[in-house]
C-alpha positions in Angstrom: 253.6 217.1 84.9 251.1 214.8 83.8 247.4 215.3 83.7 245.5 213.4 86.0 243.9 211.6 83.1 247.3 210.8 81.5 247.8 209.8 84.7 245.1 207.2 85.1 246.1 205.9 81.7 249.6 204.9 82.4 248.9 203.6 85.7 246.4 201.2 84.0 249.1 200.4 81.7 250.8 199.8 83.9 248.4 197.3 85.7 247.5 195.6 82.4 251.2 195.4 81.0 252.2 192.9 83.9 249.2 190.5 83.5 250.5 187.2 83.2 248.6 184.2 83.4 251.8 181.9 84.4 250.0 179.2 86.7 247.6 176.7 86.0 244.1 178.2 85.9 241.9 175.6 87.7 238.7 175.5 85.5 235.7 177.1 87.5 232.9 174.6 88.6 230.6 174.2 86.2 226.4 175.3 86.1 223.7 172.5 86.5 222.2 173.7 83.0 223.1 171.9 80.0 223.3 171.9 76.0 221.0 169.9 73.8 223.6 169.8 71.3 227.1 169.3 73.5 226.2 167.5 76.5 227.9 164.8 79.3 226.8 162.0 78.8 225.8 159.1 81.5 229.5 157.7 81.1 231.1 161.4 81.6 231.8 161.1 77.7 230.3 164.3 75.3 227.0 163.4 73.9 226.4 165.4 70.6 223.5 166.0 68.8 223.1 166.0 64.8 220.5 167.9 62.0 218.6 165.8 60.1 221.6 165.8 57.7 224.5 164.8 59.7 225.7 168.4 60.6 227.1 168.7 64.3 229.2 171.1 66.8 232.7 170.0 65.1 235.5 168.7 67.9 237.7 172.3 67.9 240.3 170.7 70.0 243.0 170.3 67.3 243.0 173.8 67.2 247.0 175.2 68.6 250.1 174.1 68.3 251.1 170.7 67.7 247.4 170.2 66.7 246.5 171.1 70.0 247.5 170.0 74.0 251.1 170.0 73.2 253.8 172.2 75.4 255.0 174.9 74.2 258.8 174.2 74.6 261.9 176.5 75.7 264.2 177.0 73.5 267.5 178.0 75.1 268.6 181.6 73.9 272.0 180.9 71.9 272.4 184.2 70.9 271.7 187.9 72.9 271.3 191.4 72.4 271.1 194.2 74.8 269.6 198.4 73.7 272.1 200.7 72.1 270.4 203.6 72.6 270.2 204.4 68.8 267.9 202.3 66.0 268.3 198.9 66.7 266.5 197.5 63.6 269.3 196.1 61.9 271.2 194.5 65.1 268.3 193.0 66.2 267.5 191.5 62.0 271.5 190.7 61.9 271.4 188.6 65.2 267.9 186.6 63.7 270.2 186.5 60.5 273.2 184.3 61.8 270.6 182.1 64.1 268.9 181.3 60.7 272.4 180.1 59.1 273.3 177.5 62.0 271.4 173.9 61.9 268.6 172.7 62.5 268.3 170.6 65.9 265.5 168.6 66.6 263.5 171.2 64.4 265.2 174.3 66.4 268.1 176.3 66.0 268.2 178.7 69.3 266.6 181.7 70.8 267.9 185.4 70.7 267.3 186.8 73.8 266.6 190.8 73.7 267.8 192.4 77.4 265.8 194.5 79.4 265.1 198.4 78.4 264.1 199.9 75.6 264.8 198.9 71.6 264.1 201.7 69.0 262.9 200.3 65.7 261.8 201.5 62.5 261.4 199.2 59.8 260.2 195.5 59.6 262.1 192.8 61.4 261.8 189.3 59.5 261.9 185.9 61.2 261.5 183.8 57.7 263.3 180.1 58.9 262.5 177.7 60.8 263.4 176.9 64.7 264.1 180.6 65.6 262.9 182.4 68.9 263.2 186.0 70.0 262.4 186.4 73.4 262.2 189.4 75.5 263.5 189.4 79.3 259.4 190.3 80.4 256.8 192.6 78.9 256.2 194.7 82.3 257.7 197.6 82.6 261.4 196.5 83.9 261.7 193.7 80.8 262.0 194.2 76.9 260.4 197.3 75.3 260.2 197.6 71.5 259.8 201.0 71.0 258.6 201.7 67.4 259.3 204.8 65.4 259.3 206.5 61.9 256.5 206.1 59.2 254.0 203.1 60.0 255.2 200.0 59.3 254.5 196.4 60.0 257.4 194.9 63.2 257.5 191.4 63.0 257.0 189.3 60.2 256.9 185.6 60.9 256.2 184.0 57.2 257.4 181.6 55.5 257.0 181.7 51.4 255.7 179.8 48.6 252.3 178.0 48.6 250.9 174.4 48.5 251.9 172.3 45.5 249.6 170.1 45.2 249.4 166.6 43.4 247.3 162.8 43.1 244.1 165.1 43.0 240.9 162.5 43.4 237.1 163.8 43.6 235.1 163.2 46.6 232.1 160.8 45.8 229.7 161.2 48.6 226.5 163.4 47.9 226.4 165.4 51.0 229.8 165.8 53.5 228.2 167.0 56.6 229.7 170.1 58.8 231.8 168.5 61.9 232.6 165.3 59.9 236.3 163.6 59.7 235.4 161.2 57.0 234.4 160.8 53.9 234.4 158.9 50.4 237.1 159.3 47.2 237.2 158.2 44.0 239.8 156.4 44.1 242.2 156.5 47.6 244.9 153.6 46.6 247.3 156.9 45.7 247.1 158.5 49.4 248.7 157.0 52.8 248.3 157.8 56.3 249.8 160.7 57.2 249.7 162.4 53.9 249.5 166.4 53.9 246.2 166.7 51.8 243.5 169.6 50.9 240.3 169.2 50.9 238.7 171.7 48.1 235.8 173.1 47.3 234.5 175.5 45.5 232.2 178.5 45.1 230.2 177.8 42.5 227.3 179.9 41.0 224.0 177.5 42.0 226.0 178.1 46.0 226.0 181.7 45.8 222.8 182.0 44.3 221.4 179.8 47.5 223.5 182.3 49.6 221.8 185.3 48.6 224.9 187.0 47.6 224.4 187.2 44.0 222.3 190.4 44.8 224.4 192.6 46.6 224.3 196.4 45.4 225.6 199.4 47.1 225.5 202.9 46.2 224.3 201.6 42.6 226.5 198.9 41.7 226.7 195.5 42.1 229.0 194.2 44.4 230.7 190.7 44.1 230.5 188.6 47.6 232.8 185.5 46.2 233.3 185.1 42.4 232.5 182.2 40.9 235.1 179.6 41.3 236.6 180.7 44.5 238.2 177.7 46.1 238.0 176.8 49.9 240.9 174.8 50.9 241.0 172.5 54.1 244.4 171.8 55.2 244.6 168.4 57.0 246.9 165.3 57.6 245.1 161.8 56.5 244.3 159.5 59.5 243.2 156.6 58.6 241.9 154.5 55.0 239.6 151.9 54.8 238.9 151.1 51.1 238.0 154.7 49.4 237.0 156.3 52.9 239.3 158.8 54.1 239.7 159.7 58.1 241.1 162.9 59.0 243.4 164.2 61.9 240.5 167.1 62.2 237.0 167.6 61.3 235.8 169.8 58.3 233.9 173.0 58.8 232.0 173.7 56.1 229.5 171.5 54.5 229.8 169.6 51.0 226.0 169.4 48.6 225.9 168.3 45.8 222.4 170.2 45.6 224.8 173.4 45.1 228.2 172.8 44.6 227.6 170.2 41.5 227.7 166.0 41.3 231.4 166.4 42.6 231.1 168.5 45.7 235.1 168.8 46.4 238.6 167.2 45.7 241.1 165.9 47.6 244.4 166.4 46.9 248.1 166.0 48.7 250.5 168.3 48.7 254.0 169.5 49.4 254.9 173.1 50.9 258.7 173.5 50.8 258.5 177.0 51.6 256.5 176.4 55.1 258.3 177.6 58.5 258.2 176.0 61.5 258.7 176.2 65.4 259.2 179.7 65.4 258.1 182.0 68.6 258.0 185.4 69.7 257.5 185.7 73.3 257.9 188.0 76.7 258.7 191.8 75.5 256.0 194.8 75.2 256.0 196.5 71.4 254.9 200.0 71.7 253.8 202.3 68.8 253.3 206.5 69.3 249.9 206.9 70.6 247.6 207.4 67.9 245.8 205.5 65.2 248.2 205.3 62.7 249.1 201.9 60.4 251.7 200.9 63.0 251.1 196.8 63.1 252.6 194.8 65.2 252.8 191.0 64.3 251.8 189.1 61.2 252.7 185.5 60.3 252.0 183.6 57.1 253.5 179.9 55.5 254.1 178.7 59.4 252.9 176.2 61.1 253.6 174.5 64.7 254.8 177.9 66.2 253.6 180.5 68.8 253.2 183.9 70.2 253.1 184.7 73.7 253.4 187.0 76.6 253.4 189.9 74.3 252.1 193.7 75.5 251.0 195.6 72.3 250.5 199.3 73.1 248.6 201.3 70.0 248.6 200.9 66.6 245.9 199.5 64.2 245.2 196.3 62.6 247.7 195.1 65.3 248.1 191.2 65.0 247.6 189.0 61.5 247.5 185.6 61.3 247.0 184.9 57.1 245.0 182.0 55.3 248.2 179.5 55.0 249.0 179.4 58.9 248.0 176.4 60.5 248.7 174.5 64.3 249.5 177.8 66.4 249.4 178.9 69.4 248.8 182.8 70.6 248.8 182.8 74.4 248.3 185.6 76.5 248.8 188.8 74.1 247.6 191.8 75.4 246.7 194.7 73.1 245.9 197.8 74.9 245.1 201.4 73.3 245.5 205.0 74.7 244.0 206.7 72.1 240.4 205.3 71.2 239.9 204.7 67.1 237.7 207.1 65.8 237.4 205.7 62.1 233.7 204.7 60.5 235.4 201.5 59.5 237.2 200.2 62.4 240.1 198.5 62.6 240.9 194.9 64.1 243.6 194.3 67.0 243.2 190.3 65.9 242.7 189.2 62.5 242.7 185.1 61.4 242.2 183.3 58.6 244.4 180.1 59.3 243.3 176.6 60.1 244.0 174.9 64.1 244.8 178.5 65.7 244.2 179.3 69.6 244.0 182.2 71.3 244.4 181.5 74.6 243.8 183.8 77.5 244.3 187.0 75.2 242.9 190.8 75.6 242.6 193.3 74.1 241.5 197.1 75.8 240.6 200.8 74.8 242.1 202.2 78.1 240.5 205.9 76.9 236.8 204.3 75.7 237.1 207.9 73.8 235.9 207.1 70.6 234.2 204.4 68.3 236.9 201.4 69.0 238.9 198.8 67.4 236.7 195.2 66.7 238.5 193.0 69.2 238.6 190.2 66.4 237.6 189.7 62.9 238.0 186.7 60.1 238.7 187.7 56.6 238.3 185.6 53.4 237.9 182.0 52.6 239.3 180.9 55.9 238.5 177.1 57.6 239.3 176.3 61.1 239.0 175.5 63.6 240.0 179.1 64.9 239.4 179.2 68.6 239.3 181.8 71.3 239.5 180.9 74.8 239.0 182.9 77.8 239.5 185.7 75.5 238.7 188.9 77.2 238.1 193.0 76.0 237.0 196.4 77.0 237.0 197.7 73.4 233.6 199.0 71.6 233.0 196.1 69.5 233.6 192.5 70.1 234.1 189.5 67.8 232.7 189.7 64.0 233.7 187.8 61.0 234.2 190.3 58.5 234.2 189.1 55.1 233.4 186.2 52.4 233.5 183.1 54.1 234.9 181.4 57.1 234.0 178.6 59.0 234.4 176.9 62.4 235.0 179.8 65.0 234.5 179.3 68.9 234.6 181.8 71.1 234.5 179.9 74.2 234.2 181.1 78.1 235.0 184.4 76.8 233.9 188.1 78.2 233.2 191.1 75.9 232.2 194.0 78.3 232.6 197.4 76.5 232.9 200.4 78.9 229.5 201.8 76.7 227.5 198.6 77.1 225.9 199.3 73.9 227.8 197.2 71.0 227.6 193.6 69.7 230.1 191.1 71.8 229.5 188.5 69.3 228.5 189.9 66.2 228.1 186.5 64.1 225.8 188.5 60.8 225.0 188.6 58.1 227.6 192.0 56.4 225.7 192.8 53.2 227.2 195.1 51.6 229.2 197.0 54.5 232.8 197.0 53.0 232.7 196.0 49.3 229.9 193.1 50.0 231.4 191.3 53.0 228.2 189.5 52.7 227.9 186.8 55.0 230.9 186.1 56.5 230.9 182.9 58.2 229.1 179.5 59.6 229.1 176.6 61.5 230.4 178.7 64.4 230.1 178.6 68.2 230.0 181.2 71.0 229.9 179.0 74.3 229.3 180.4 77.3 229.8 183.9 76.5 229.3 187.1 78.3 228.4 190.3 76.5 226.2 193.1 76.6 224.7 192.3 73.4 225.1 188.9 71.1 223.7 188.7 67.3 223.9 185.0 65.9 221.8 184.6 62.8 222.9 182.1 60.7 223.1 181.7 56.9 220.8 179.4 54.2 222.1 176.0 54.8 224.0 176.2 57.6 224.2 176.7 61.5 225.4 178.9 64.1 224.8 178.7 67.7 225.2 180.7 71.0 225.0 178.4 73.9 225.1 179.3 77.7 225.2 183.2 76.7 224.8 185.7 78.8 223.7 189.3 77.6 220.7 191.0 75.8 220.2 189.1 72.6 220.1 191.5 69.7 218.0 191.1 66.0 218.3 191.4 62.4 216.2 190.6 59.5 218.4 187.6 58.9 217.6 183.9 59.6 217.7 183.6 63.7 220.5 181.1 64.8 220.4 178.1 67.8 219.9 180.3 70.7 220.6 177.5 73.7 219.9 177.6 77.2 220.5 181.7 76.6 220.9 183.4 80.1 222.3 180.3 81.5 225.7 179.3 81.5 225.9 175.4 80.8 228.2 172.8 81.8 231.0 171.8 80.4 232.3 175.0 81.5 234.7 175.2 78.4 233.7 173.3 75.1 237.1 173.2 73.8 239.2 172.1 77.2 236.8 169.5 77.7 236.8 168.4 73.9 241.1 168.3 74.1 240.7 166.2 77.4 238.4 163.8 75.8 240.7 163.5 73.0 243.9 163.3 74.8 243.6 162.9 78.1 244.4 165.4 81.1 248.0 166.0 80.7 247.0 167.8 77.3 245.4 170.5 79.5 248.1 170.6 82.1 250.2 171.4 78.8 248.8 174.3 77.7 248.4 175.8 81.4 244.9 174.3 83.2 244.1 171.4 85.6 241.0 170.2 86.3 
């Protein structure tokens, strides 16, 4: 028999597992307030408002895959597996195996598609080519359950391998590259065409960290190092368009670029090859259940991939659940679900969502502490050195603690038309701080970010020497800290456009591009 509060868990599972979003969500009518810095113009086109030096709300659209506003397609299963009541590890890595030796069509090579019941696995399953999909039959209760088992381990790995080898490296010649920007100067841009993989560099140097505050940092008696000198940021972008020695971009850059700080050559621009990169690779429509707990079960990590996708995914337990690593770019992660029966207890938290990539979207995701017994996962973190854009949208979570960049460094987040509402009502939705020296000097963590119309019980935006953050059609009690104070607009008041980032992609590409990834107007 189960308790009655076992009980209420499962039937909340239960509830939860089965969300999914699969029509077009019409966009809610929008509020009569509006932002000084995004606004619609007279001629229904976005208005946007600059600093004294250029820096501006950057156009996040781009962000998902195929640079954003592009279908996700169906790949027709060419291979299929059904439960065989024992470990299914190997079967299931074996069937991925032989769709990875047949060619590549059109950039795909065919789905595997799991049966419904259950699937017992205990060690990693690998997806490391390109054009490969395993899909589940559902992720409610009567489709595909991954059931994992044995000592901790990570489930799926989607990575490719290898890194960026770079080549025709040219200095950028302009003083100061505003935040936002596409463009730019180079020495010398007769080696680059359009449509050249290229990335933008720059690095940490000791005058920038110094500005930063972060050559300070001591805890418990030591010093602790935020970034070390020479740490290199690295903007991963296709050229656009060149006109003499200025260089468009197919997306804006999020950081800023002074010379004041970062030296008389403020970055370099460099194409590059990356052989070992994957590509159009999904995971979609199954549950993946670890034994309650907290335990290092993880779910999904991808690295080395771009133009791919998650989706329709339950994730029940586990810790540090879903990775997306510094050399991801263009993907999409579309209604994941990560819901916990056993509330974290740990000082240090974990993350269910973690990102450093560039272009990612998290589209109509959750994530849930069905037991709100404990001190909670964060809902979603950055790590180190990341650029975006990384975008959340109509992102939604019961746990504790909300969204907070956690480490050394990244730039362009929005968290757009998103709700945060912790059962306790007394944790930061949007947490965008300054870290000190919680961890080994996280330090700040990030800038140039966005929360747009956000609900929370409590929002922190401060924002770091030189930079901006803002927190724009809010609602929630706004929270302090001895740090600088960020752009706190029309707080209270949601504004119109009701999403930043839908109305951005439609601006850019035109109504289908919404219809595509599942909204009308």
């Amino acid at each position: 028999m189960f308790s009655k509060k076992r009980l209420k868990i499962l039937l909340m599972l239960a509830t939860v597992s089965t969300f999914v979003l699969a029509q077009p969500v019409k966009l809610p009518i929008a509020s009569a307030a509006s932002s000084s810095w995004v606004s619609v113009g007279n001629d229904g086109k976005l208005v946007y408002q600059t600093d004294s030096l250029g820096n501006r709300i950057m156009d996040f659209s781009s962000a998902g895959y195929g640079g954003g506003g592009v279908a996700i397609p169906e790949v027709p299963a060419i291979r299929t597996l059904t439960p065989s009541g024992g470990d299914d590890t190997d079967a299931i890595q074996h069937e991925i195996d032989l769709i990875a030796a047949m060619p590549l069509v059109n950039g795909f090579r065919g789905a595997l598609l799991l049966g419904q019941g259950t699937f017992n696995c205990s060690k990693q399953i690998n997806i490391n080519a390109s054009g490969i999909v395993v899909r589940g039959s559902g992720s409610g209760n009567n489709g595909t359950v991954i059931l994992m088992n044995g000592a901790p381990f990570l489930l799926f790995s989607l990575s490719g391998s290898g890194s960026y080898a770079l080549r025709g490296s040219v200095n950028m010649t302009d003083s100061f590259v505003p935040s936002g920007t596409d463009s730019f100067n180079v020495s010398d841009a007769s080696g680059f065409q359009v449509g050249d993989t290229v990335l933008v560099t720059r690095k940490a140097t000791k005058e920038w960290i110094h500005y930063m505050g972060m050559d300070t940092l001591v805890r418990d008696g030591k010093p602790q190092t935020w970034l070390a000198e020479g740490s290199k940021f690295n903007t991963d972008r296709i050229i656009k368009s060149i006109d003499g020695n200025k260089i468009t971009l197919d997306a804006p850059l999020t950081d800023s670029f002074d010379s004041n700080y970062l030296g008389s050559v403020v970055g370099t621009v460099s194409k590059y090859v990356f052989s070992g990169r994957i590509s159009q690779v999904g995971l979609e429509q199954m549950k993946i259940q670890a034994p309650p707990g907290v335990e290092a079960y993880r779910a999904v990590y991808m690295n080395a991939i771009i133009d791919s996708w998650v989706r329709n995914l339950v994730i029940q337990d586990g810790v540090n659940n879903f990775t997306i690593d510094k050399t991801s770019k263009r993907l999409t992660v579309d209604n994941v679900i990560i819901n916990h029966t056993v509330s974290s207890t740990d000082a240090a938290a974990p993350a269910d969502f973690t990102c450093i990539g560039t272009q990612i979207l998290f589209n109509k995701s959750q994530t849930n502490d069905l037991q709100a017994g404990g001190k909670g996962s964060w809902s979603f973190v950055t790590q180190s050195q990341g650029t975006g854009p990384i975008v959340l949208l109509n992102f939604s979570s019961t746990e504790k603690n909300g969204v907070a960049p956690h480490q050394r460094w990244t730039t362009g987040i929005l968290v757009d038309s998103s709700s945060f509402m912790n059962p306790g009502n007394d944790a930061l939705g949007i947490a965008f701080q300054n870290r000190g020296t919680s961890g080994s000097g996280h330090g700040w963590p990030m800038g140039w970010s966005v929360a747009w119309n956000v609900t929370a019980p409590k929002l922190l935006v401060s924002q770091a020497p030189g930079t901006m953050n803002w927190c724009i059609g809010c609602v929630g009690s706004k929270s302090s800290s001895n740090d600088p104070i960020g752009v706190y607009d029309s707080f209270g008041t949601k504004v119109t456009p009701s999403s930043l980032y839908l109305t951005q992609l439609k601006e850019r590409l035109g109504p289908q591009a919404l219809t595509n990834i599942g909204y009308t107007n």
